[in-house]
N, C-alpha and C positions, 0 to 999 in steps of 0.2 A: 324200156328203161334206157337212161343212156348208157355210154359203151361203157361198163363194169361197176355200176349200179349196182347192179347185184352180185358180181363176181368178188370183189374188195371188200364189200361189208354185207356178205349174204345172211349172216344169222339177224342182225338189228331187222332186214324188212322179213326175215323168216318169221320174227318175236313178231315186227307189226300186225304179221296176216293172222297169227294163232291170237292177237288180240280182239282181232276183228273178230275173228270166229266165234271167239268167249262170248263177244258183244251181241251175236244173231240171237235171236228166238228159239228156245227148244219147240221142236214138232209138238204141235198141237195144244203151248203156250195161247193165253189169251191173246187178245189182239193190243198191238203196239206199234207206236206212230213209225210210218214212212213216207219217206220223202219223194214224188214220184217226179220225173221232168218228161218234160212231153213237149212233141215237136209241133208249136202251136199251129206250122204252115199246113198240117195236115190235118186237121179240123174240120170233119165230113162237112159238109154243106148243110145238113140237115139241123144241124145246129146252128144259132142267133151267136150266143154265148157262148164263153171258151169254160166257163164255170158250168152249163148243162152237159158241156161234153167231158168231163171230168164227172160230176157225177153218175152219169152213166156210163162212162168206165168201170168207177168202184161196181155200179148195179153188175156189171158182166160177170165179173171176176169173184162176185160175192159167192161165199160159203151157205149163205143160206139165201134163198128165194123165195120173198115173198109175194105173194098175191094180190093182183088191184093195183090201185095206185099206191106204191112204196117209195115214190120217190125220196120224198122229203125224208126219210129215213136213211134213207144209202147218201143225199145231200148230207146231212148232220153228219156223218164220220166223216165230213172231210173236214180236214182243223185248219186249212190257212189255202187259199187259189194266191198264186204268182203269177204277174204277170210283164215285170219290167228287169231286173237286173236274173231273170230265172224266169222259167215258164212253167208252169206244173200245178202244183198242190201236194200237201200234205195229208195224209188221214192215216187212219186206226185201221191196220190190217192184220189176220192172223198171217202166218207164214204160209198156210197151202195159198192165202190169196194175193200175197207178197209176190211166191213164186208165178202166177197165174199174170197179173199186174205187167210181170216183165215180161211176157210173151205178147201181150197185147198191143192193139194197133196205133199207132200212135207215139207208146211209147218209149222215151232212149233211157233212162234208169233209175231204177227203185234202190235208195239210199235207207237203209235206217237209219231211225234218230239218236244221236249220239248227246254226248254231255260234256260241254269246256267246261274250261276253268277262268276263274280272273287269274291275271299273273301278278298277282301281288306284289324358292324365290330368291336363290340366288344363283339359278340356272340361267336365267336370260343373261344377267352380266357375266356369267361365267363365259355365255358362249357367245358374247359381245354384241347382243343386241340393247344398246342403250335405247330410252324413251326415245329421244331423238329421231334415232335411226328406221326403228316404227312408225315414228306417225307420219316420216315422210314417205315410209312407201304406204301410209293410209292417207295422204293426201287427200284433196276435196275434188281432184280429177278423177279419181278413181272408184266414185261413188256408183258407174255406171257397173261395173264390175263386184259389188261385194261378195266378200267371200263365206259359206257358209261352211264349219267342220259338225260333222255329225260324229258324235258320239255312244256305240254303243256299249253299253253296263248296264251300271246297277241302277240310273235315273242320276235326279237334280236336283240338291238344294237350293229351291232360286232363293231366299232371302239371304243368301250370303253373296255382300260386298263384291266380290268376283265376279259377280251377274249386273251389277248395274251395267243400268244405259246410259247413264251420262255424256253426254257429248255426242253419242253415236243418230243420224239419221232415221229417214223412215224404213221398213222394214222392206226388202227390196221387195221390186213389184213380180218379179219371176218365181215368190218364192211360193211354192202350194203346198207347204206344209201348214199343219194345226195343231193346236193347244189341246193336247186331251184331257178333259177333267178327271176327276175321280176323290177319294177322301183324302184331306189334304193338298190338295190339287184345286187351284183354281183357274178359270181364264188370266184372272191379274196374276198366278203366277207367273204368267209370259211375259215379256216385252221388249224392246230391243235388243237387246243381247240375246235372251233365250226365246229364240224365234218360233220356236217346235218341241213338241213333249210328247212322246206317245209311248206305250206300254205294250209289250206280247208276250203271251201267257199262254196262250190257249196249246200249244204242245206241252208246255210247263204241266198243266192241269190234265193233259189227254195221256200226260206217263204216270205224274205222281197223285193227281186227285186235285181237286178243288183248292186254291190257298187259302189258308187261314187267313180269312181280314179281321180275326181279333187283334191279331198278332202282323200283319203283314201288309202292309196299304198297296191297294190294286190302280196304284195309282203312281204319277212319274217321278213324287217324292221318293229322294232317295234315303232309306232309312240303314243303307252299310256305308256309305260315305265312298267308298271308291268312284263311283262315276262321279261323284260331284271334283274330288281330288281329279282326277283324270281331265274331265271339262276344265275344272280350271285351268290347268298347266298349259293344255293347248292354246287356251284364248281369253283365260282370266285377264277382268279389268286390274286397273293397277288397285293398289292397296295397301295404303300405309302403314306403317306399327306393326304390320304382321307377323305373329311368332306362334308360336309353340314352349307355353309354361316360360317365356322370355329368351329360348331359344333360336337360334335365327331369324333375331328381330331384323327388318327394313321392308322395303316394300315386295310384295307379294306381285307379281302379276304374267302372267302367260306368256306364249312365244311370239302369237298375234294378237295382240288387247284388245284389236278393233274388229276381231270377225265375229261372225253371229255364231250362237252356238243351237243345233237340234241335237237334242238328247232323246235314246231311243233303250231304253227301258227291258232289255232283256234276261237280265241274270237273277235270279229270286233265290230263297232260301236254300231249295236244293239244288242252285246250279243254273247255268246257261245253255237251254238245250237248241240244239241242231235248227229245230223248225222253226222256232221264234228268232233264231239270228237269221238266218236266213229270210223272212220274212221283212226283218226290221232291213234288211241291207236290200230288198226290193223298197220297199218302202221309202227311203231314205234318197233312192237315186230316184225314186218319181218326186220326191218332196223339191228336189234339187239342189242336193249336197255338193257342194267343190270337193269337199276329202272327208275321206271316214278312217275316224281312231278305234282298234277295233285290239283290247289290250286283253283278249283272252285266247284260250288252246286248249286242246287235249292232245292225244294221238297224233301223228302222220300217219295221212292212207295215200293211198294214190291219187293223182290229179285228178281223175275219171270217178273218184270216189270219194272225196272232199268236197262235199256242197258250201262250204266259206269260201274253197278254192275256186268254185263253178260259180257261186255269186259275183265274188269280186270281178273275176273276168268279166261277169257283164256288167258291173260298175265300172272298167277297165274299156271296155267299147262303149258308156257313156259318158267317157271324160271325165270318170272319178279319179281321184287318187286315193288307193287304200293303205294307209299303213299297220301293220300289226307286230304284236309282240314274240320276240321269238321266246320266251317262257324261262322259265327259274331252274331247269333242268342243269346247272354247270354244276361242275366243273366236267361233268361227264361227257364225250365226246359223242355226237352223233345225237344231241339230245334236243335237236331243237327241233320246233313246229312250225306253222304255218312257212312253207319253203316254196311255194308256186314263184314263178318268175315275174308275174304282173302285181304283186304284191309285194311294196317294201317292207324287209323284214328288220326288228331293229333288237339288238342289245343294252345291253348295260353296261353303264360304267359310273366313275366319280368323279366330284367336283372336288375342289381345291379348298372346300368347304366341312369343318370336321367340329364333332363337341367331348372335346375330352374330357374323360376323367382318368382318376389315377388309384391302384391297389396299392398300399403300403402295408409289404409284409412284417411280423414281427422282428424279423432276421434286419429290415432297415430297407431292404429292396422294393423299388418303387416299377411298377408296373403299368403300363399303359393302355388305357381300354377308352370307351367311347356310353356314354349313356345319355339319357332324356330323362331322368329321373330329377323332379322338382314336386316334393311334396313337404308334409310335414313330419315325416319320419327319418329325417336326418341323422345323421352318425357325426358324434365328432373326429374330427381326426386328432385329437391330443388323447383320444380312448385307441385302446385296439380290442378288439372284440375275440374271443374265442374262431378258431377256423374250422374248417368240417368238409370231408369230400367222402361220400358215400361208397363210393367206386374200388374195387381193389385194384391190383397190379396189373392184374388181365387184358388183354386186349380187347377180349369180348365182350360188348357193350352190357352194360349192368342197368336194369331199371333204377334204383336206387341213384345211379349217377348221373341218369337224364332225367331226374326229378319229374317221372312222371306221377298222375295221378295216382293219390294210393299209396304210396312207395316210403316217405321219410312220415317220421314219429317224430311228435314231438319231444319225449323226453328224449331226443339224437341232436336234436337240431333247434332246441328254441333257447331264442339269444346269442346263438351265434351266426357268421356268416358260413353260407355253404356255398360250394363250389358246385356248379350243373353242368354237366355238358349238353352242347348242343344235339338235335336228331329229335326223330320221331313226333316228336310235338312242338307249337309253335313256342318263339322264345319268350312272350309274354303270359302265355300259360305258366313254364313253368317258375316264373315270379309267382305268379298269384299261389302253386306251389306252396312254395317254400314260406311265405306268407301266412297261408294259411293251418302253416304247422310250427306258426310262431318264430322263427327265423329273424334277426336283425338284420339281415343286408341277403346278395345273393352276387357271385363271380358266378358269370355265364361263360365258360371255355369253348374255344371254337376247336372244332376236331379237324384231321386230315382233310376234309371234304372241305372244310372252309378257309384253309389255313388261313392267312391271316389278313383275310378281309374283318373289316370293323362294319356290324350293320348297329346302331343306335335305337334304343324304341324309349318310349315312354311307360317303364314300369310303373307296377305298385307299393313297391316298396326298393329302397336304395339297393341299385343292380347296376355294376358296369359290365359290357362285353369286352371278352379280351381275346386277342389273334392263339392259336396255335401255339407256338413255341412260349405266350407270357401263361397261357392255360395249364401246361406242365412242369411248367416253373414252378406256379402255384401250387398243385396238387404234389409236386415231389416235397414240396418244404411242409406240407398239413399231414405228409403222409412219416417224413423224419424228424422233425423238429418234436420237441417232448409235448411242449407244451403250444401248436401252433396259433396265432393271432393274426388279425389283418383288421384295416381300416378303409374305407371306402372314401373319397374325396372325388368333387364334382365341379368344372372347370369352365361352363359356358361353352360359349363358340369359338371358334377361333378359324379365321382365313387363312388365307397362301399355303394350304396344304401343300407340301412337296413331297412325291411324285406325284402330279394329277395331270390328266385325266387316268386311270387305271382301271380294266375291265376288272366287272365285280364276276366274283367267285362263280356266283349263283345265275350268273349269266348264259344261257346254254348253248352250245356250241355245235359247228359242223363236223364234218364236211355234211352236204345234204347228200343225203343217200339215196334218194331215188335220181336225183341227176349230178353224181361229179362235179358235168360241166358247167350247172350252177353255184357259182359264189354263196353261200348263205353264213351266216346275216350277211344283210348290205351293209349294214353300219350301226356302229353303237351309237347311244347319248346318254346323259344324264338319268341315272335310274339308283341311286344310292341316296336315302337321306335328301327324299323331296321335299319342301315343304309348297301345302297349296290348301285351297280350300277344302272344308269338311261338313257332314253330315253333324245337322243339331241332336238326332235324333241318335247316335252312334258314339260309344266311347272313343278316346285316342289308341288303345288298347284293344277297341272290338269283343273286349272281352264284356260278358252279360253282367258281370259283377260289377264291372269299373262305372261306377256312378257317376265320373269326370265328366266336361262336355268344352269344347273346345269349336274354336271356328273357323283353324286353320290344325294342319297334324301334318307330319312329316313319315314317311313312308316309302320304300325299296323295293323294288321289282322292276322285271319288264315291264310290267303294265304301266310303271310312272316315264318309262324312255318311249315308249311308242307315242304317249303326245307329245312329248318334244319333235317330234321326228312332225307330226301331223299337222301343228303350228308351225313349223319354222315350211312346210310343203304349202301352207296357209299362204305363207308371205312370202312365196315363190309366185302361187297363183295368183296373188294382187299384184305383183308386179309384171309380170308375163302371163297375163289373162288366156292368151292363146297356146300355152305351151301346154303338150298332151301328157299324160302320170308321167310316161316313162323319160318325159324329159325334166321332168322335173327330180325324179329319182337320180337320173345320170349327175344332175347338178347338183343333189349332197354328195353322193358316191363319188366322183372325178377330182372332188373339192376336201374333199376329210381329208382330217390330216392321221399322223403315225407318229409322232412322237410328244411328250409330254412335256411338263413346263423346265423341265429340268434337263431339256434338248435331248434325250435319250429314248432309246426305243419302246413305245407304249407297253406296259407288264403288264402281268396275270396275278391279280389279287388271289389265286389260288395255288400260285409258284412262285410268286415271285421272279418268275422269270420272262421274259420279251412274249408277250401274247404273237399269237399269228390271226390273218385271214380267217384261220374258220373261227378263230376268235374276236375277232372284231370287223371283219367282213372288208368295208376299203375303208374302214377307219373313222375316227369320231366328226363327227358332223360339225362344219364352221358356216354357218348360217351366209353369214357377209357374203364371203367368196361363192357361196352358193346364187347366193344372187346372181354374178357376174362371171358363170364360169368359162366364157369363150368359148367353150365346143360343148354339143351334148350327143351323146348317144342316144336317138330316139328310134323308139319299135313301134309297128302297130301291129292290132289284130289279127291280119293275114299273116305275121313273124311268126306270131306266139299261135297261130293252128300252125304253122310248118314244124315250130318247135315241138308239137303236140306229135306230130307227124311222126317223127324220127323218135317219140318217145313209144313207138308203135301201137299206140290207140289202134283199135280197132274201129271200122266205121262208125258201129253203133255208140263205141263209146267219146270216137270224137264227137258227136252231133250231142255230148253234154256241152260241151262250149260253140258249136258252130247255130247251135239252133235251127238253121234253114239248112236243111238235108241234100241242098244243091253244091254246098260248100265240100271241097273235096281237096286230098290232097295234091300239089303240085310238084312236092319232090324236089324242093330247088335248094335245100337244106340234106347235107351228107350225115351230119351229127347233129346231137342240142349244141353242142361249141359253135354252132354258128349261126346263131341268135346276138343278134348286135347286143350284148351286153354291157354293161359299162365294165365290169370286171370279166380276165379270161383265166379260166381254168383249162387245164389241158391235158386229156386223159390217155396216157401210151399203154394200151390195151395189150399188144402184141409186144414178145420177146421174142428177138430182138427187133425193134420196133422201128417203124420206116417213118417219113420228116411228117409231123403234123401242119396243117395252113388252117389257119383261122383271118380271115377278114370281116375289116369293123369300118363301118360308116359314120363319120363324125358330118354334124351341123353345125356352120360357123353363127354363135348367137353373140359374138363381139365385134370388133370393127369390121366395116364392109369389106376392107384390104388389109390382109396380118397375114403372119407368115412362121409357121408351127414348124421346129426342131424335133426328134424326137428323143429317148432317154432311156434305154432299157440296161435292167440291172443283169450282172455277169452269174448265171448259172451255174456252180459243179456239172450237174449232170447234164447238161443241152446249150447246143449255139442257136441265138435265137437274132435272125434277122427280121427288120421289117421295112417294107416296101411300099412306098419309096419312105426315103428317111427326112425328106420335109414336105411339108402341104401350105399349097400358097393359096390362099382368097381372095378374090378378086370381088365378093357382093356379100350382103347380107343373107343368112336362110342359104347359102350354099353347101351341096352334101358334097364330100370328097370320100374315099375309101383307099384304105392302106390292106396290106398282108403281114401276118406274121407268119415265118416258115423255124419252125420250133424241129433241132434236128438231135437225136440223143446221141450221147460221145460218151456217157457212162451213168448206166443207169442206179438209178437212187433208192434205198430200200423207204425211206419215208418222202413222204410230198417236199417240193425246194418250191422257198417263197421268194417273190419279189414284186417288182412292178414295170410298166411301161405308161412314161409320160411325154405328154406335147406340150411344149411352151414356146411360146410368142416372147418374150420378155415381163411380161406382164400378168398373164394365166399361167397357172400351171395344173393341165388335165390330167392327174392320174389315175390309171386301171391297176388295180394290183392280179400280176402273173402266177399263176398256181400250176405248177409241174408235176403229173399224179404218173408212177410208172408201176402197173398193176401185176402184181407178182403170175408164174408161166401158172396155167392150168397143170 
């Protein structure tokens, strides 16, 4: 771990390991899939194929021995052979042959199979990429280079508009991916834009059983609509008129319009499990994907015990870029996932883009909330309706007031509006609710958890959401008033939000726990109130009832900021074809900015007050400037094992990322802080704590000759020098290296933020500095 990893927030990775435990096999449990990686250099001779020497592995380690030739039977438990971004195979093992499995020759570690989650068009102008400005960096010189985003979910609607090929070329000659059919699914559904389709199931099936294909197509149609949402945002073509119910009508279209898109098919009914992402993210780096959007999580385990984290690394050593979602877990601290360092992690925030509506209470006060609500069940606003909040005084969350299922009667509630609070169920459940116990209208109240972020959905009957303080507004005047009323009224779109950008609520947050000295997230983006393309086959609502159908929907989560984040890494790599993840990562990170349109310090839609680093990481992504950021911070491989190193892997478990068992450590690395990051944290272990030094290697990728200042912000608790205090360039592609000597003068009972940046006149590269002083043992 790094240095107090574990000592500053010992119970969250305490909770992690009793989750994992939950997660193993009871003794003598049926057999259930694992994940096995195997160090392919060591592949007796006696074997052709790396797939005969896995089979007979499982034969060794089997629980029962059969007689003759049994091959093909010990072959059949194995569910998925790896063999490019991971090496190994998956199969169906009981736990005596799990445990058995890890003793064996060959082997570096047996993973069980786990289960993510998904993390649930006028974002390109918001983050100032005009038409324009795309298609010159898709120019016609740059055909030799297309760029390909692989996207892993739920699949692809291709006949939606967002997939046309129009205008785009032949399909590059490098690309070895394919079209997989299936029901619904045909070869024409491919074509220039959706270059690759393929589906994995087969762990799906070897946990939960067989998919129902009454119900379930085995095929790369996507029938929940997020991967198609998702695909779009990255690399949808442009598309005019596009709205939602007339809602953020104009053009729809991606962050890179002109990359190809491969859709990789792994999340089904119950879930995205462990060996089918894994499988798809081998597959995807042999297909030959430039970046993969990867908007799902569970848990955090450890490095050594994350197989996303082990794949991507080796998407990571073949010049992938992976970006992923850091998850819906906010406002809670410490709540974020996918944290490995060679993975960009991203958050959420919002655009300057909102759909209001308004509550007017009987009393005359006008309240302000946000809905998607366009049907034909309108409320006039010259009526006011009867009010209704099920909930008593209590603090203690009341079923009745979170309008769960079950809960309101109609002769409580029909014909008037009720007031739900948010929790426990999703928010367009409980419309349908209230709905269906005959209700007029429905106030959705955000609680403490959400305070006063605004998320929007597309109800079934006339629902605004309203922040925190207008939710108890509401509920104190239904709950004094004799006779209370309200009226619902619905306002369209409306631009130039101010404050925006603003990290959403739901966004989850650092510090990352297993390394301090890692920065997490790297950076937020647009993740409130998307709008992008949708599934035909899927309500706007998701809900089974809503018989709606729509061809574009608006929808919030990480999982809508991680293809921002994946497109705009798109059109980094068409512009600088040669530049490796991590330089491309340094060039959003160095380049986001920290404050909002309203010049003020980016805030926390769940306080309202100035967000930090573990909230928004080095801050929201500006595309432009990322193009030209003048210096990058780049890592490779041999960093990120030293990194590994100091995180005190043991051999066996570093050889999950070194693969060749010759790979060993060099030691040339004191801490994780000294990992050329593009962000530095800095953790004072010891009370009273002696001067930290961290040094960081910049690339000049701007003029052959400039000449870098530097900028660091003034500390309460530490003097922080850096050495030297200018950097001159004399060529293109030249590395220079500085020091920072971080010395404590009084130490700080919470982390002190700030930053350190280099500017030319022209760039301006910022790291933001994080000061952790870890209380005495």
């Amino acid at each position: 771990m790094g240095s107090g990893g574990v000592r500053w927030k010992a119970l969250p990775l305490c909770l992690a390991l009793v989750a994992l435990q939950a997660c193993l096999p009871a003794r003598g449990a049926a057999p259930k899939t694992y994940i096995v990686q195997m160090a392919a250099s060591e592949m007796p001779s006696s074997f052709d194929f790396h797939h005969e020497w896995y089979a007979s592995t499982v034969k060794s380690v089997s629980s029962v021995q059969l007689e003759g030739d049994a091959d093909d039977h010990y072959a059949a438990r194995i569910v998925y052979n790896y063999e490019t971004a991971f090496h190994g195979f998956a199969a169906k093992l009981d736990e005596d042959e799990a445990e058995r499995m890890a003793e064996a020759d060959g082997v570096v570690a047996v993973l069980p199979e786990t289960v993510l989650q998904l993390h649930t068009t006028r974002s390109p102008d918001f983050l100032g990429i005009s038409p324009e400005i795309s298609d010159s960096i898709w120019s016609a010189g740059l055909a030799d280079h297309d760029v390909v985003v692989g996207v892993l979910d739920t699949g692809i609607w291709p006949e939606s508009p967002s997939f046309s090929d129009k205008g785009l070329g032949p399909v590059p000659a490098r690309w070895k991916g394919l079209c997989q059919t299936g029901r619904g699914f045909t070869v024409a559904s491919c074509n220039r834009k959706i270059i690759g389709a393929r589906i994995f199931y087969n762990g799906y099936e070897a946990s939960s059983g067989p998919i129902n294909e009454t119900a379930e197509l085995k095929s790369p149609r996507d029938q929940d609509g997020h991967g198609t949402h998702t695909a779009a945002t990255a690399a949808g073509a442009p598309v005019p008129d596009a709205s939602l119910f007339g809602y953020a009508s104009g053009v729809a279209r991606g962050m890179a319009p002109r990359a190809r898109v491969a859709a990789y098919k792994v999340c089904w009914t119950g879930g995205c499990f462990s060996s089918d992402i894994l499988a798809a993210v081998d597959r995807a780096v042999a297909d030959g994907v430039d970046v993969l959007s990867i908007s799902l999580g569970g848990g955090s385990s450890p490095y050594f015990r994350d197989s996303l984290a082990i794949a991507s690394f080796g998407a990571m050593q073949m010049g992938v870029f992976v970006a992923c979602s850091g998850g819906n877990g906010g406002p809670d601290p410490i709540s974020l996932t996918n944290l490995s360092p060679w993975i960009t992690t991203v958050g959420a925030s919002t655009m300057d883009r909102d759909f209001p509506a308004t509550v007017t209470l009987g009393n005359g006060a006008n309240l302000t909330g946000v809905s998607l609500y366009k049907g034909r069940r309108g409320l006039s606003s010259k009526e006011q309706y009867p009010l209704v909040y099920m909930g008593g005084n209590s603090s203690i969350p009341d079923p009745r007031s979170l309008c769960l299922e079950g809960t309101l009667q109609p002769h409580e509630v029909a014909g008037k509006i009720v007031i739900c609070d948010r929790g426990i169920s999703p928010r367009v459940q409980k419309g349908q609710v209230v709905k269906n116990a005959g209700a007029a209208g429905m106030i959705l109240a955000n609680t403490p958890a959400n305070g006063e972020e605004l998320v929007a959905d597309s109800h079934l009957l006339p629902a605004v959401a309203v922040g925190q303080s207008e939710g108890i507004a509401a509920k104190k005047y239904s709950k004094t008033a004799p006779k209370p009323t309200a009226t619902l009224s619905f306002d369209g779109t409306k631009l130039g939000i101010r404050p925006s950008p603003v990290v959403a609520a739901f966004s989850s947050r650092g510090p990352n726990f297993l390394t301090l000295e890692i920065l997490k997230p790297d950076v937020i983006a647009p993740g409130v109130n998307i709008l992008a393309a949708w599934s035909g086959d899927a309500s706007p609502s998701s809900l089974s009832s809503d018989r709606r159908r729509v061809g574009f929907n608006i929808l919030s989560g990480t999982s809508m900021s991680c293809p921002h984040v994946a497109g705009v890494a798109a059109l980094i790599k068409a512009s600088h074809p040669d530049w490796s993840p991590a330089k491309i990562k340094s060039a959003l990170m160095t380049t986001a900015y920290v404050h909002d349109n309203t010049y003020r310090s980016l805030k926390d839609a769940a306080t309202g007050k100035a967000s930090t680093p573990f909230d928004h990481g080095a801050g929201h992504i500006h595309p432009l400037r990322a193009l030209n950021p003048g210096l990058v911070y780049d890592i490779g491989q041999d960093d990120y094992l030293e990194f590994l190193c100091v995180e005190n892997l043991t051999p066996l478990q570093l050889r999950s990322f070194t693969k060749n068992s010759s790979k060993t450590c060099k030691h040339t690395f004191s801490s994780p802080g000294d990992l050329n990051y593009s962000a530095i944290s800095a953790v004072f272990a010891e009370q009273p704590s002696a001067a930290l030094t961290v040094r960081r290697t910049v690339t000049n990728v701007g003029p052959p000759s400039s000449t870098y200042h530097v900028k660091v912000t003034e500390f309460k608790g530490a003097d922080i020098v850096v050495e030297p205090s200018t950097l001159h360039f004399t060529s293109s592609n030249q590395k220079l290296t500085y020091k920072v000597t971080m010395t404590t003068k009084a130490a700080q009972k919470t982390p002190e933020f700030g930053a350190l940046s280099w500017s030319d006149g022209v760039h301006i590269v910022r790291s933001p500095l994080v000061l952790t002083w870890l209380p005495p043992m």
